[in-house]
C-alpha positions in Angstrom: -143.1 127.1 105.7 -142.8 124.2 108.7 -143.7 125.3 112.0 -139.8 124.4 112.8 -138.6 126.6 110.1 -141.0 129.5 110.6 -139.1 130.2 114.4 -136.1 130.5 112.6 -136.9 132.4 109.7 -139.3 134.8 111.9 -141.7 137.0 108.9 -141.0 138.5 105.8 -142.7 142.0 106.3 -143.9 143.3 102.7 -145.5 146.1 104.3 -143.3 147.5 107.8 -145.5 149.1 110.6 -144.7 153.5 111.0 -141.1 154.2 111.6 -139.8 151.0 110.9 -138.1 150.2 107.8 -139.1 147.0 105.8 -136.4 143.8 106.7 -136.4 140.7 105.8 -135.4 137.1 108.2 -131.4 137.8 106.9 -131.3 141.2 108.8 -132.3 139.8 112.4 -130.0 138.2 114.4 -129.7 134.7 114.1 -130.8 132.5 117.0 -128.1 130.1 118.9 -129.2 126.5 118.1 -130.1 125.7 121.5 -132.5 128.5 121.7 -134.1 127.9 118.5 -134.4 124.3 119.4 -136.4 125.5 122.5 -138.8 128.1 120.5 -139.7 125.1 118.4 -140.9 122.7 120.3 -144.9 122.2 121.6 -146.5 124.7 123.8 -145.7 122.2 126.9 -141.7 122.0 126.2 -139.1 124.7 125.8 -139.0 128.0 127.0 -142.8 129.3 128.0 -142.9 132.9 125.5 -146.5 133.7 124.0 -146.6 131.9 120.9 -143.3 130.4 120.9 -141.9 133.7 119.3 -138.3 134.5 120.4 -138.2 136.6 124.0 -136.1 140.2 124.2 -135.7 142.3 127.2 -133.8 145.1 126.2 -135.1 148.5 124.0 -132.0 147.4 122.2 -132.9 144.2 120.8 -135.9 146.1 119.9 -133.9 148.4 117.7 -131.8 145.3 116.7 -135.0 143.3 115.8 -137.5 145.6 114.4 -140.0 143.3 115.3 -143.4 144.6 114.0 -145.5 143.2 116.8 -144.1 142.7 120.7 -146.3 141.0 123.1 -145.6 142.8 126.5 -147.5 140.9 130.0 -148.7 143.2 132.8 -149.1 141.0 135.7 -151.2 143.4 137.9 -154.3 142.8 139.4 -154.4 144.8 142.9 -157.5 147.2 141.3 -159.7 144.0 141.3 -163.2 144.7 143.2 -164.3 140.9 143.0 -162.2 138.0 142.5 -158.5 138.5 142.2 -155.7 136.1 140.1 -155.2 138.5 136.8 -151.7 138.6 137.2 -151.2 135.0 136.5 -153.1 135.8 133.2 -149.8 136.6 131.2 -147.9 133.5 132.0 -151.2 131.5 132.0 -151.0 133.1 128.0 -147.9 131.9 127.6 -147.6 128.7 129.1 -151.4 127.1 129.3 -152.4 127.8 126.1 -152.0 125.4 123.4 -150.2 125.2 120.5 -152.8 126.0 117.7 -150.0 126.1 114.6 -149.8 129.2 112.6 -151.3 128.4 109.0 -154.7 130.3 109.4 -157.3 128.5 107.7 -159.6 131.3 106.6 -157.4 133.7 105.9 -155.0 130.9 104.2 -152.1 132.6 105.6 -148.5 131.3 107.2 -148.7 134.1 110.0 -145.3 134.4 111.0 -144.2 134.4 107.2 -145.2 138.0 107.0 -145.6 139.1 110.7 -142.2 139.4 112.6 -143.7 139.0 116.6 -141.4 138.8 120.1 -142.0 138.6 122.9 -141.1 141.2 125.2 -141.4 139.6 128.9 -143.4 141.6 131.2 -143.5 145.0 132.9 -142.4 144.7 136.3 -144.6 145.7 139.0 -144.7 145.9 142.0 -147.3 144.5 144.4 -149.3 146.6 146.1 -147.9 149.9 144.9 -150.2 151.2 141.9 -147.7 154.0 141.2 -145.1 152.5 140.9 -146.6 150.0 138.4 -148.6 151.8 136.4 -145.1 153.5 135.3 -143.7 150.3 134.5 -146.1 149.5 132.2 -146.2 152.8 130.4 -142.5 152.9 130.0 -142.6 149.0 128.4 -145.2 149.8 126.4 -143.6 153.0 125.5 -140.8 151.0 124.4 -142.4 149.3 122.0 -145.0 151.9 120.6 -142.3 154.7 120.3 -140.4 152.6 118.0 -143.4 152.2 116.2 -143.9 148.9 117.2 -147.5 147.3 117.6 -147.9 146.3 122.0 -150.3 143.6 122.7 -150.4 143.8 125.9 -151.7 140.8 128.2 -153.3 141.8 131.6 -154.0 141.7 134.3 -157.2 143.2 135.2 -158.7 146.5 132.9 -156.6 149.2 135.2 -153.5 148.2 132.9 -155.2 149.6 129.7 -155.5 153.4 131.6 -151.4 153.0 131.5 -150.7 151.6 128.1 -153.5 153.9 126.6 -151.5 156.9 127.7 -148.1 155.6 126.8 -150.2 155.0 122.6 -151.7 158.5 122.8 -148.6 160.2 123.7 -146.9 158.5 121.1 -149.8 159.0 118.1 -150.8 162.1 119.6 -153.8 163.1 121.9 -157.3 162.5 120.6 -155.7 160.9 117.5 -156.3 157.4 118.3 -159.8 155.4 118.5 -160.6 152.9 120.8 -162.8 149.8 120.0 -163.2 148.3 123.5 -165.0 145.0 124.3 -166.5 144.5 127.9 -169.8 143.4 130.1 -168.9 146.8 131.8 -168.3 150.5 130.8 -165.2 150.5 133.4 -166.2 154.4 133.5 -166.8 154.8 137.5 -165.4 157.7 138.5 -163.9 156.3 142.0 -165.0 152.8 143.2 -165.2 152.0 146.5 -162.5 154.3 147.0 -160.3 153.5 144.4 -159.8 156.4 141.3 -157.3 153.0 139.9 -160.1 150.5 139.9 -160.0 148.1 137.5 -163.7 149.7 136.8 -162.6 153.0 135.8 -159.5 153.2 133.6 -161.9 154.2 130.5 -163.1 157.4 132.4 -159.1 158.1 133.5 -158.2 157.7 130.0 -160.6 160.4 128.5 -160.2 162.8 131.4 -156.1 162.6 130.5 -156.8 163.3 126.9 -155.6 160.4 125.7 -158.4 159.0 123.8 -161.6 161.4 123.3 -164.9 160.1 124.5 -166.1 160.4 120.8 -163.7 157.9 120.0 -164.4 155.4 122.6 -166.4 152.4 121.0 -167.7 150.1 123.6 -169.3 146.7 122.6 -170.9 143.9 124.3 -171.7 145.9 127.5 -175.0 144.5 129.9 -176.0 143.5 133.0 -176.6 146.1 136.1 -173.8 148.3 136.2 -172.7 150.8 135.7 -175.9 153.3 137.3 -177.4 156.2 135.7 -175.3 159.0 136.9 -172.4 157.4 135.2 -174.0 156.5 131.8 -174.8 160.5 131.9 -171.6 161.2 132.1 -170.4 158.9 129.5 -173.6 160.5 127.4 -172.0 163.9 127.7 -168.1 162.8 127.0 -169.8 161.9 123.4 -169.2 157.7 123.8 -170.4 155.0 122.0 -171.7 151.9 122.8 -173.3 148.8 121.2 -175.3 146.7 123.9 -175.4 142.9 124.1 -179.3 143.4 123.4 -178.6 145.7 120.5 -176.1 142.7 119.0 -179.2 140.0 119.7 -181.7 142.1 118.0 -179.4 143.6 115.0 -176.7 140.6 114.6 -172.9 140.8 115.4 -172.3 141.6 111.4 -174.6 144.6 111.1 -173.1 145.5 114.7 -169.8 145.6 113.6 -170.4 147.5 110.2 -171.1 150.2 113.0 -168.8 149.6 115.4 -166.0 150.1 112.6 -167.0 152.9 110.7 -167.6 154.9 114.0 -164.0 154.0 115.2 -162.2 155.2 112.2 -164.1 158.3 111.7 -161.8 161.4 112.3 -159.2 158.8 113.6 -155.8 157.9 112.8 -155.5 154.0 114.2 -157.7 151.8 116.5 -156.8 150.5 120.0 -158.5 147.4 121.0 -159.2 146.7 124.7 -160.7 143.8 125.4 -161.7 142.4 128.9 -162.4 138.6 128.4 -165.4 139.3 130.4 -167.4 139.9 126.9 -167.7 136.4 126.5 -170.0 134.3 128.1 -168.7 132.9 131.7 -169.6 129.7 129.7 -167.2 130.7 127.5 -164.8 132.8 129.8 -165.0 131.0 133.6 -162.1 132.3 134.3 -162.5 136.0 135.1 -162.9 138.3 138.0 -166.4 139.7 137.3 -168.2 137.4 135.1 -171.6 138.3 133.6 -173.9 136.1 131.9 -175.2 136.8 128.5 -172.0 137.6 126.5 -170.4 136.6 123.5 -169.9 133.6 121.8 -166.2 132.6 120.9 -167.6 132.2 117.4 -168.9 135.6 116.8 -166.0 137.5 118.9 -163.1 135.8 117.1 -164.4 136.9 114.1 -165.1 140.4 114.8 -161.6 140.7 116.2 -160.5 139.4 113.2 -162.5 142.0 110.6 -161.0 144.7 113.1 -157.1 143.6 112.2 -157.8 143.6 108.7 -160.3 146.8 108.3 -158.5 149.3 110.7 -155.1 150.6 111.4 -154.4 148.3 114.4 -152.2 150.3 117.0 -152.3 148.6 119.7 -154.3 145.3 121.6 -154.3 144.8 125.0 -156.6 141.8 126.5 -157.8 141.6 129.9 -158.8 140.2 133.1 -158.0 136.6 132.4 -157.9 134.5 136.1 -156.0 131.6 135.9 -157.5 130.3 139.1 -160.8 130.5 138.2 -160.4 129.1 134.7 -161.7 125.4 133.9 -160.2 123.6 131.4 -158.2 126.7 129.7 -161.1 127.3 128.6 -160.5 131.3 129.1 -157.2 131.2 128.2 -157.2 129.8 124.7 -160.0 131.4 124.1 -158.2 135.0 125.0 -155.2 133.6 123.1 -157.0 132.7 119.8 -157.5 137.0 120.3 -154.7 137.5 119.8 -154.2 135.4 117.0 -157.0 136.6 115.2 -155.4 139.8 115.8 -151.9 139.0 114.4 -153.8 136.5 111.7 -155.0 139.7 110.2 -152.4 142.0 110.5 -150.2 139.3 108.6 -153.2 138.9 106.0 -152.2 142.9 105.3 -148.5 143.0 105.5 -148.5 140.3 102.9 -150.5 142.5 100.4 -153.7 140.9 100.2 -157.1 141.5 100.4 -160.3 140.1 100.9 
């Protein structure tokens, strides 16, 4: 299918997501002309949505859709403890990023031919006033999730994920969800610098909730000087997991991810990935709030992203800590965007049946 067509037909699902009942292009509403027109154009034209997928803002047109994916921005960033500019990440997503078409080449796979994606706009925060968003975000995501819906949800810095978590483990069911998150840093503090909301400790406010159990927590990629020993003993006790950047260098990402995997589907009924686009390499990832040398290589986190999608039950995605103003080149943001991609590349690789 043409790149024109594909916004038009949206996906043929072969395999629907929990709750939702299998529907093919005919059942959604059909786009007015205009608005099609815009959705297919380049990345530089039209109306900026992530991927050029077709933007709702009701729970309605959810209902109306049954979309199996909706991409959900959380402009926050007011947790930062270095450099601020997060909340520009989800338009940045959207609007920076470039066109990268939709046939996958490994996977050999027209995405949006069997993976119906919308946009869903953003949750709308409020500046300054944590509460206040933090409930916005759960209820969007909670739009989307209770319908059975997968959220990919596009930060704003790592505080976002403590509000989203909660709004996937109410819905799947405390302690019955995994999470598989990528980071330089634990974000496990219990308060920093005063702050129980930091951007540095939604991880520890999601297992104290009961959300996601510490067993379940998968961390990979972590290094650098933080955080201290009293905090890696309390993450010893909760039961966590984690798979250093040293232990990756020494072992190899593929043998690291064999691991990584089979621990986060072990007594688990789907997989949450978090990923802070910190894990890369600032040569990679400029533009972040806390970069830390010695990360990832695009090449090797694509790919693990990618065996995630298409070896786990996917719940949910939410990536991280993108900082438009410290970005050169979009380098960051493609490279948080191709995520994504991967992500939906291999959930579409499933729904269409196939397997590798």
């Amino acid at each position: 299918m043409t790149h024109e067509a594909h916004g038009q037909h949206m996906a043929t699902v072969t395999g629907a997501a929990p709750g939702i009942d299998a529907v093919t292009p005919d059942d959604r509403p059909a786009l007015p002309p205009g608005m099609q027109a815009q959705l297919d154009s380049s990345s530089y034209m039209g109306v900026p949505t992530f991927g050029l997928r077709p933007h709702l803002t009701e729970p309605e047109q959810l209902d109306e859709w049954k979309p199996d994916v909706a991409v959900i921005g959380a402009p926050w960033d007011d947790n930062t403890t270095n450099r601020p500019g997060a909340r520009f990440g989800p338009r940045a997503l959207r609007a920076n990023a470039y066109d990268p078409g939709t046939y996958h080449l490994d996977l050999q796979i027209e995405i949006f031919d069997h993976l119906s994606v919308v946009d869903y706009g953003d949750a709308i925060v409020s500046a300054g006033m944590w509460d206040l968003s933090r409930d916005a975000i759960y209820r969007r995501v909670s739009d989307v999730v209770s319908r059975g819906i997968i959220p990919v949800v596009m930060g704003g810095d790592h505080s976002v994920t403590w509000p989203s978590g909660m709004a996937v483990g109410a819905h799947y069911g405390h302690g019955r969800i995994g999470m598989i998150h990528f980071d330089a840093h634990a974000d496990t503090a219990d308060i920093l610098r005063g702050n129980l909301a930091s951007h540095g400790t939604p991880m520890r406010r999601l297992i104290e909730s009961g959300a996601i159990a510490g067993k379940d927590f998968i961390q990979v990629g972590l290094r650098g000087y933080w955080p201290p020993a009293d905090v890696q003993e309390w993450m010893r006790e909760q039961g966590m997991r984690h798979h250093t950047m040293q232990e990756i260098w020494e072992r190899g990402i593929t043998d690291v991810m064999d691991d990584v995997i089979a621990e986060a589907i072990d007594g688990t009924d789907g997989v949450y990935i978090s990923i802070d686009i910190d894990v890369l390499d600032p040569g990679f990832a400029p533009g972040t709030g806390t970069p830390e040398p010695g990360g990832f290589a695009p090449i090797d986190l694509l790919r693990a992203v990618r065996r995630i999608a298409l070896e786990t039950n996917v719940v949910a995605l939410d990536v991280t800590e993108i900082c438009p103003p410290y970005d050169h080149a979009d380098l960051t943001v493609n490279n948080a965007h191709r995520l994504i991609w991967e992500t939906l590349a291999g959930l579409a690789y499933k729904r269409a049946g196939r397997t590798e």
